[in-house]
MDAnalysis code that builds the backbone (N, CA, C; Angstrom):
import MDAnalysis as mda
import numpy as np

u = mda.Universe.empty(459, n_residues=153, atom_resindex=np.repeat(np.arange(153), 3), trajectory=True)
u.add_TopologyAttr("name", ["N", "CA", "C"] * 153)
u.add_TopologyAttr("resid", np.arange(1, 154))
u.add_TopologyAttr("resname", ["UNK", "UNK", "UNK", "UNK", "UNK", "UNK", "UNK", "UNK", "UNK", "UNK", "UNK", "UNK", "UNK", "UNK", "UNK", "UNK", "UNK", "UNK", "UNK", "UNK", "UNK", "UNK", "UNK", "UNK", "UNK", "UNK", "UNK", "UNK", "UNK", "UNK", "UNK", "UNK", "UNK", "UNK", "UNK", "UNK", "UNK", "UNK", "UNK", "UNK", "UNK", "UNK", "UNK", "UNK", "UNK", "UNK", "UNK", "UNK", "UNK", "UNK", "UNK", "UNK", "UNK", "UNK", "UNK", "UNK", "UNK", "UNK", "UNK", "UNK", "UNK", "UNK", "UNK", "UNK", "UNK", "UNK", "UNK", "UNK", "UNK", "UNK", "UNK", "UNK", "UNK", "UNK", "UNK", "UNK", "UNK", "UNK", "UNK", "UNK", "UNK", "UNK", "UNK", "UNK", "UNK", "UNK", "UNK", "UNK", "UNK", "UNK", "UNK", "UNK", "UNK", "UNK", "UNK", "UNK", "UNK", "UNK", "UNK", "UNK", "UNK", "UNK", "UNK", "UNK", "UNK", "UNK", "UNK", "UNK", "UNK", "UNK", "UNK", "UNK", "UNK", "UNK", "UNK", "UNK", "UNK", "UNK", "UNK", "UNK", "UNK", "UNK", "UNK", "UNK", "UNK", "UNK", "UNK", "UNK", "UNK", "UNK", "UNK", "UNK", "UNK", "UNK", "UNK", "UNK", "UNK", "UNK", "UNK", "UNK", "UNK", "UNK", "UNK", "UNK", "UNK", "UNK", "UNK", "UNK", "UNK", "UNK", "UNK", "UNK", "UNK"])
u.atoms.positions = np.array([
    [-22.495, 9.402, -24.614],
    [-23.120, 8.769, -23.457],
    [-22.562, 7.359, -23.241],
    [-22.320, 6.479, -24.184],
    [-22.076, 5.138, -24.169],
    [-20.361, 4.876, -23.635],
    [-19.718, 5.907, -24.158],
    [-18.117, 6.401, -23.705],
    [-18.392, 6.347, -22.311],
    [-19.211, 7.357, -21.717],
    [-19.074, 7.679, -20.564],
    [-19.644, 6.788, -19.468],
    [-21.030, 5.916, -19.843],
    [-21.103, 5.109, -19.055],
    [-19.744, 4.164, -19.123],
    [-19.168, 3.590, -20.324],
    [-17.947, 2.437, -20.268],
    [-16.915, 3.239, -19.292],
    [-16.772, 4.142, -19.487],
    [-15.865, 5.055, -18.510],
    [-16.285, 4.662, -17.190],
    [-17.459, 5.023, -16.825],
    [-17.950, 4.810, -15.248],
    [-17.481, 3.326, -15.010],
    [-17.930, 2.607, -15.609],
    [-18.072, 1.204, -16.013],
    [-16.262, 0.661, -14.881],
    [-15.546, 1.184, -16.158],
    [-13.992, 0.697, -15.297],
    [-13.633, 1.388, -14.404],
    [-13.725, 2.394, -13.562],
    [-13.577, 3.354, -12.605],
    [-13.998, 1.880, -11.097],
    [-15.578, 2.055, -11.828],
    [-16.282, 1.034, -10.812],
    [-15.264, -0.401, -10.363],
    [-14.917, -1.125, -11.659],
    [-14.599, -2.218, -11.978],
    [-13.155, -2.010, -10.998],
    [-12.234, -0.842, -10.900],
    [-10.941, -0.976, -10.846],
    [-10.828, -0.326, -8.772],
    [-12.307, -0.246, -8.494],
    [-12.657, -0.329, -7.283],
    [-12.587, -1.409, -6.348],
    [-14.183, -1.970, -7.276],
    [-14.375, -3.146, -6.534],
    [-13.308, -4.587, -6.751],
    [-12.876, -4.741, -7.864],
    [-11.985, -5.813, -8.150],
    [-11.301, -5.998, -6.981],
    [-10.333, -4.905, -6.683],
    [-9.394, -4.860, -5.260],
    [-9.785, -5.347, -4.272],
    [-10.740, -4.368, -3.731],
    [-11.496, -4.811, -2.297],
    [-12.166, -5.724, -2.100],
    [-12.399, -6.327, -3.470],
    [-12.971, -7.754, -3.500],
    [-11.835, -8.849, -3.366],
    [-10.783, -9.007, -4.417],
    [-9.464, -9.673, -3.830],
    [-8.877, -9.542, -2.629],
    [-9.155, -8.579, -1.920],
    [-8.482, -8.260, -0.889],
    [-9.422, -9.194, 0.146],
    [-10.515, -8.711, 0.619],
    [-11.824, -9.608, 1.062],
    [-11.627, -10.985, 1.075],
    [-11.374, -11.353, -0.179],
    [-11.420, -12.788, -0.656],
    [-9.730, -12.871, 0.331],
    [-8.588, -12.291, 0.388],
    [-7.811, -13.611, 0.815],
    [-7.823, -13.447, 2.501],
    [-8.631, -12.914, 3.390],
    [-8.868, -12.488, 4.457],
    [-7.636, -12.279, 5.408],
    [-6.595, -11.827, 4.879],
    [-5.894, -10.862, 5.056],
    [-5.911, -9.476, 5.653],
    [-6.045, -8.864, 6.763],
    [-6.284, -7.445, 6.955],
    [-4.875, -6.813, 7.083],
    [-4.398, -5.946, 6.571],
    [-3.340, -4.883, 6.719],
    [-2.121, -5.761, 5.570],
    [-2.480, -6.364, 4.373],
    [-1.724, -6.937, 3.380],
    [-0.251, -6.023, 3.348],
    [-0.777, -4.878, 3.303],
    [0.726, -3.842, 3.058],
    [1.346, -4.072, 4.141],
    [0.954, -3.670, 5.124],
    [1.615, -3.804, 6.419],
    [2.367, -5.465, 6.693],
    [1.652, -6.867, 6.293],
    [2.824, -8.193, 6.082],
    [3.628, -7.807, 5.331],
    [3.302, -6.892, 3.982],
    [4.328, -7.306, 2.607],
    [5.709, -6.369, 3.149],
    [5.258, -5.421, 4.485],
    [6.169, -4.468, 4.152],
    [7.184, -5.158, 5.474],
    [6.274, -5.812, 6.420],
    [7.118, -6.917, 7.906],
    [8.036, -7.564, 6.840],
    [7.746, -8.602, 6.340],
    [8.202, -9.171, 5.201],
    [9.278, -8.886, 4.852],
    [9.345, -7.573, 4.429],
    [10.596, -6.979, 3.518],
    [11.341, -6.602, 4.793],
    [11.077, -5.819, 5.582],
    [11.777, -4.953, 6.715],
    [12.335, -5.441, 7.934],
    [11.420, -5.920, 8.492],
    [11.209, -6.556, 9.969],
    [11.204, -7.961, 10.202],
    [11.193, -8.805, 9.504],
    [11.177, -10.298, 9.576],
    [12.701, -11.411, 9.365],
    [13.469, -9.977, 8.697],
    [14.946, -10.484, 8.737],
    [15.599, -10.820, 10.124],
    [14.785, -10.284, 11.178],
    [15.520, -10.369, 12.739],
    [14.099, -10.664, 13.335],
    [13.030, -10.304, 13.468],
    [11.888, -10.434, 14.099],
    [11.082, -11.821, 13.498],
    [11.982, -12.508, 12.542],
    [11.486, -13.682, 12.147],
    [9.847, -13.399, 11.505],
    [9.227, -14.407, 10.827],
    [7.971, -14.073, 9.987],
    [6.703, -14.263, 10.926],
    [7.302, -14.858, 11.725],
    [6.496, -15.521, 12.603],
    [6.632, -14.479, 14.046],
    [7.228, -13.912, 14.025],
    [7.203, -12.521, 15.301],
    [8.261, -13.039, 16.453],
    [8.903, -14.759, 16.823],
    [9.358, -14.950, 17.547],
    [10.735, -14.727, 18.060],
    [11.172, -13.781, 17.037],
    [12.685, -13.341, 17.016],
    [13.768, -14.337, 16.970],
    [14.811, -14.151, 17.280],
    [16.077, -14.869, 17.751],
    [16.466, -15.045, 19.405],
    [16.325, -16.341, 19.671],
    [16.258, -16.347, 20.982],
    [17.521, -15.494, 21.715],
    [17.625, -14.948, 22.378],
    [18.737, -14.042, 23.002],
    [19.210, -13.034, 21.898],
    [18.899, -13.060, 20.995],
    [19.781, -11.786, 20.440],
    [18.368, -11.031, 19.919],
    [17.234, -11.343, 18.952],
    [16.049, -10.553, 19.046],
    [14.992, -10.551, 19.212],
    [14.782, -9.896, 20.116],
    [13.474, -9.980, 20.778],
    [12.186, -10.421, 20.150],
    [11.111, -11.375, 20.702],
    [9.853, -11.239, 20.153],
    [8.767, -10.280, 20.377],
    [8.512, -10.756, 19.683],
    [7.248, -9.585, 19.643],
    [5.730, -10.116, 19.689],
    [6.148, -11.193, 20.000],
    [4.716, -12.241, 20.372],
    [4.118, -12.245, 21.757],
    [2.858, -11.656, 21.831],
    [2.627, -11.588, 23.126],
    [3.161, -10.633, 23.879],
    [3.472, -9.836, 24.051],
    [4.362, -8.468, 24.797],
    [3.234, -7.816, 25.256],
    [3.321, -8.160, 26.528],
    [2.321, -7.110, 27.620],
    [3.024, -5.745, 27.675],
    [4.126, -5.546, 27.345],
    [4.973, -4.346, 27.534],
    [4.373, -3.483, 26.379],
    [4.667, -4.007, 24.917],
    [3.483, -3.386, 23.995],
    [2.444, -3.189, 24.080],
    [1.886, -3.932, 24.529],
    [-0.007, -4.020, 24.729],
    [-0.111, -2.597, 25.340],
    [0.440, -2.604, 26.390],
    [0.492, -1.740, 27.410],
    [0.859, 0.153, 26.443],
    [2.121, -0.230, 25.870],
    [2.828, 1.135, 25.552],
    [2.593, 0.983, 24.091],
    [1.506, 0.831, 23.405],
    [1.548, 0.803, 21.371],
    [1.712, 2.030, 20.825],
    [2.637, 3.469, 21.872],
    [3.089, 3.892, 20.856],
    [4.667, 3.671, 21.001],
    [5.117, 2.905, 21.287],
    [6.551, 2.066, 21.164],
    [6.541, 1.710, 19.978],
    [5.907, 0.834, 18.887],
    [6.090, 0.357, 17.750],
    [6.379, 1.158, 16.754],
    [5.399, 1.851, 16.317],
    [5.734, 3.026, 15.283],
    [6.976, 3.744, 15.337],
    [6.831, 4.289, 17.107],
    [8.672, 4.646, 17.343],
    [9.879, 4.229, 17.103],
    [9.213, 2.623, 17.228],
    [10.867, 1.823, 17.362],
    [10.879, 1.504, 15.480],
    [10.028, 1.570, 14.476],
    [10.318, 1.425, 13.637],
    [10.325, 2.509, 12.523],
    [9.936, 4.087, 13.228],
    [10.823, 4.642, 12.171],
    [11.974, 5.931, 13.089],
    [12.427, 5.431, 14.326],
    [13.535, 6.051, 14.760],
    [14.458, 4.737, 15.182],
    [13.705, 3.716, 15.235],
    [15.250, 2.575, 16.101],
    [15.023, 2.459, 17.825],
    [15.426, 1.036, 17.829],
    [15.589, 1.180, 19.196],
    [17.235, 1.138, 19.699],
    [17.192, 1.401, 21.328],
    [19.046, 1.563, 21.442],
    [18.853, 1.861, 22.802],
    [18.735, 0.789, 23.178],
    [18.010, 0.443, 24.645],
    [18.905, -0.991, 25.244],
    [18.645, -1.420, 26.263],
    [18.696, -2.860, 27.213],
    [17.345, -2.707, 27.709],
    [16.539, -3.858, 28.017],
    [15.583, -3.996, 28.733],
    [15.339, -5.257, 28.756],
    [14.160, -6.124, 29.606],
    [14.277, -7.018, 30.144],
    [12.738, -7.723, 29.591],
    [12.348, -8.988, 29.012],
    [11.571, -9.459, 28.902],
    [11.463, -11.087, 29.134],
    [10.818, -10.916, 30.009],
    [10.522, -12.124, 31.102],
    [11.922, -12.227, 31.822],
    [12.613, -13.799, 31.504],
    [14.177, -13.339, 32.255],
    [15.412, -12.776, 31.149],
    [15.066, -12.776, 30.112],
    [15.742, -12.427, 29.123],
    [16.319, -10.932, 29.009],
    [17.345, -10.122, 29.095],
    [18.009, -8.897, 29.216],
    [18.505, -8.348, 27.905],
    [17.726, -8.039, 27.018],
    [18.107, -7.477, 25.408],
    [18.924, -6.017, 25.646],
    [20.213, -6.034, 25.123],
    [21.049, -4.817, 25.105],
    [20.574, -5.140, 23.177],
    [19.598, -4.286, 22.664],
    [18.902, -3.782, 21.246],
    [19.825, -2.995, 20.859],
    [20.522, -2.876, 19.579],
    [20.412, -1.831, 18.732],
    [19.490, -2.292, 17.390],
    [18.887, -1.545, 16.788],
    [17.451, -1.715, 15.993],
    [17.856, -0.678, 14.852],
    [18.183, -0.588, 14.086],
    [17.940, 0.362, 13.112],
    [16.377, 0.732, 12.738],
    [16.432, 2.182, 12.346],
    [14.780, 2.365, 12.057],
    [14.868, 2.741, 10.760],
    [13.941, 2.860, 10.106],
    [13.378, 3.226, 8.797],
    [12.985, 4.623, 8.668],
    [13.952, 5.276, 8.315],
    [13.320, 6.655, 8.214],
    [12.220, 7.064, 6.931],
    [12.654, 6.190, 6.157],
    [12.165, 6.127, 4.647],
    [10.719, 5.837, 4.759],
    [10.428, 5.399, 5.573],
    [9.263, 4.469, 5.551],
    [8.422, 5.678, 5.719],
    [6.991, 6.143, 5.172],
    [5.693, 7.416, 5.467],
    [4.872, 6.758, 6.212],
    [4.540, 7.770, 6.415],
    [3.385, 7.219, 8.115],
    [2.542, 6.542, 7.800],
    [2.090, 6.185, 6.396],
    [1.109, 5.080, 6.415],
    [1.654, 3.828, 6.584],
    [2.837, 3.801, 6.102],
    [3.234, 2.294, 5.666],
    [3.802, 1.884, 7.473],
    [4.265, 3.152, 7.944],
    [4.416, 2.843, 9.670],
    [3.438, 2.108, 10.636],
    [2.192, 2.937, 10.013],
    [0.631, 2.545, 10.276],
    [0.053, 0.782, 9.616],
    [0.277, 0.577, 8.852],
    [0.230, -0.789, 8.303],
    [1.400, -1.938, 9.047],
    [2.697, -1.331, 9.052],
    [3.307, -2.471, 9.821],
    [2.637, -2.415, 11.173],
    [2.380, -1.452, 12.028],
    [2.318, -1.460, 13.414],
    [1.234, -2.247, 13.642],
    [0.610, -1.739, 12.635],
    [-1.353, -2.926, 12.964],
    [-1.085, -4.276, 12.346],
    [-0.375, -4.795, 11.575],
    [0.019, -6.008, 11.441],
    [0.739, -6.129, 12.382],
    [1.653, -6.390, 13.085],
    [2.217, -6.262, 14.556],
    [1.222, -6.471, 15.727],
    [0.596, -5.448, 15.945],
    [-0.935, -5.606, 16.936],
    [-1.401, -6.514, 16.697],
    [-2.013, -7.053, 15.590],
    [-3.086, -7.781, 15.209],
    [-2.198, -9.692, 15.213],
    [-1.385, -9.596, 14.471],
    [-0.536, -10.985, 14.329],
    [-0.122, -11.649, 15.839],
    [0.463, -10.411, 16.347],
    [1.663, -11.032, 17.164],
    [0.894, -10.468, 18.443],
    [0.380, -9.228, 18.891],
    [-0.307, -8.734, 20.397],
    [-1.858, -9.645, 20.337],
    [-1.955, -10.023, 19.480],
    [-3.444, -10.558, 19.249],
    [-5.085, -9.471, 19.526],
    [-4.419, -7.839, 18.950],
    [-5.238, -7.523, 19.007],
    [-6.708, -7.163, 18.029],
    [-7.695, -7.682, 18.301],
    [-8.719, -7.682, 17.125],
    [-8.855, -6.742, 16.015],
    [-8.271, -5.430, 16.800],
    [-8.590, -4.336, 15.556],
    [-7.190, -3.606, 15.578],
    [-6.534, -2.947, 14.561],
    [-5.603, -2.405, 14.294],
    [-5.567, -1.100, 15.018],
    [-5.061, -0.591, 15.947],
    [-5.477, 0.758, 16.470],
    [-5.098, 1.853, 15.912],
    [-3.978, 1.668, 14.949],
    [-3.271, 2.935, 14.003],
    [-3.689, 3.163, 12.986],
    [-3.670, 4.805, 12.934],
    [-3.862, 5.038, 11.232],
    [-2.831, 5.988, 11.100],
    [-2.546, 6.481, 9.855],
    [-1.727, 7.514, 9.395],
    [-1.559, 8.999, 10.570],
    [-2.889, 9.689, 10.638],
    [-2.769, 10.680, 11.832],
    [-2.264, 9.989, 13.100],
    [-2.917, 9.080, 13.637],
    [-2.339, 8.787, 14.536],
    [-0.733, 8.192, 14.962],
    [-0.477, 7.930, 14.010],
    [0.769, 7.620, 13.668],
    [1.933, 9.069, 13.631],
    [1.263, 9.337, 13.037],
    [1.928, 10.804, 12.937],
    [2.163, 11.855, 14.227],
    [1.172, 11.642, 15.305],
    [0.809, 12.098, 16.094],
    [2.187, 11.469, 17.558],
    [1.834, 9.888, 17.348],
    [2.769, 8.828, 18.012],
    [4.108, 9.040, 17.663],
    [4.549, 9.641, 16.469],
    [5.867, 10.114, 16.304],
    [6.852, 11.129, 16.564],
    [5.523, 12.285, 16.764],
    [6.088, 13.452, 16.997],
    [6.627, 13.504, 18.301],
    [5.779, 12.893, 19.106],
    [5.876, 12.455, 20.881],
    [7.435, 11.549, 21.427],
    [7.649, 11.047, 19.897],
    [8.787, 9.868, 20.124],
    [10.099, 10.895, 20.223],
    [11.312, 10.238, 20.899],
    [12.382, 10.694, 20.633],
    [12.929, 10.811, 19.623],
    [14.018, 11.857, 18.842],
    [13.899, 11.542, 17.483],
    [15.586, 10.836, 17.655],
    [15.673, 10.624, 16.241],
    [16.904, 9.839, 15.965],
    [18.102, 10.603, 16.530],
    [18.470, 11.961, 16.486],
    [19.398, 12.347, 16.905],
    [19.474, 11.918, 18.483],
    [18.184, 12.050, 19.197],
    [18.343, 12.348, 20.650],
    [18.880, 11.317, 20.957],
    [18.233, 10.035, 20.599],
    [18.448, 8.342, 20.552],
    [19.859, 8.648, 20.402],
    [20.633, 8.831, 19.462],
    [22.069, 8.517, 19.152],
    [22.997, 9.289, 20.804],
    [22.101, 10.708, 20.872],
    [23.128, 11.231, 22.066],
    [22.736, 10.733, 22.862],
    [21.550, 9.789, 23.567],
    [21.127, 8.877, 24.612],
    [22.655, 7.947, 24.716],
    [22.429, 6.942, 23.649],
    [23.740, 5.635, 23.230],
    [24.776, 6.270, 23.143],
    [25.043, 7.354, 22.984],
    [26.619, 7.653, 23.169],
    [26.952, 8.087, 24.574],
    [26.150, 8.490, 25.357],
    [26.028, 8.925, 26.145],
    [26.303, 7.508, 27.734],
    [25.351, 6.722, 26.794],
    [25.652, 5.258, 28.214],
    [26.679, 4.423, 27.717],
    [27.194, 4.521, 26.283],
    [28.695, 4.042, 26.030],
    [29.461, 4.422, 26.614],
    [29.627, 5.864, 27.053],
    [30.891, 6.991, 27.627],
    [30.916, 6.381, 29.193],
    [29.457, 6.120, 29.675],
    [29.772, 6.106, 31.317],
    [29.676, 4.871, 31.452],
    [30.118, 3.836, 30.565],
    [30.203, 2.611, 30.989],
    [31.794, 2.123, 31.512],
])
């Protein structure tokens, strides 16, 4: 009996400890910075404001607000596009993360929302994510898209 309560005992302990550190540094979507951090912040800067003319921010984008299943897309197929934000004309190539599983897609995208769109609650989770991907173009199509407006240029 005394085994098994100490047993319960750290089960409990190796619960709450977390969600209590986590709580404590009021941080929401920690994986999702650690993983911007590693992935996305080499060009999208830490701070979301990109490189002026060469990469885009991601601060404030009514274009996202608008289309949030663009994010998840653009980060695990790539973007390979031109488009236009405010007067600025981005000809993107983006590498995507194929590696990356739909949660950790789901954690960057709501750190993204939340940091940089300023939205209060994270709108992605794993299904939905999953769901937002299947809908996306996949990497091959993307590549015969870009080869395709290379040829008729």
């Amino acid at each position: 009996m005394k085994v098994m309560i100490n047993h319960l005992g750290r089960i409990v302990l190796s619960i709450i400890l977390p969600l209590a550190l986590l709580m404590s540094c009021g941080e929401r979507y920690p994986q999702g910075k650690a993983l911007y951090e590693a992935q996305c912040a080499w060009c999208h800067m830490s701070d979301g404001t990109g490189l002026e003319g060469i990469y885009p921010s991601l601060v404030d984008r009514e274009d996202l607000r608008k289309q949030l299943w663009r994010i998840p897309c653009a980060i695990r197929y790539g973007v390979y596009d031109s488009f236009r934000i405010g007067g600025d004309t981005f000809s993107v190539v983006m590498m995507g993360f194929p590696d990356l599983t739909d949660a950790e897609v789901s954690n960057i995208s709501n750190y993204i929302a939340m940091s940089f769109l300023q939205l209060q609650e994270g709108p992605y989770n794993e299904r939905i994510v999953a769901d937002m991907l299947k809908r996306c173009r996949s990497r091959e199509d993307t590549f015969r898209l870009l080869k395709s407006k290379l040829q008729s240029q």
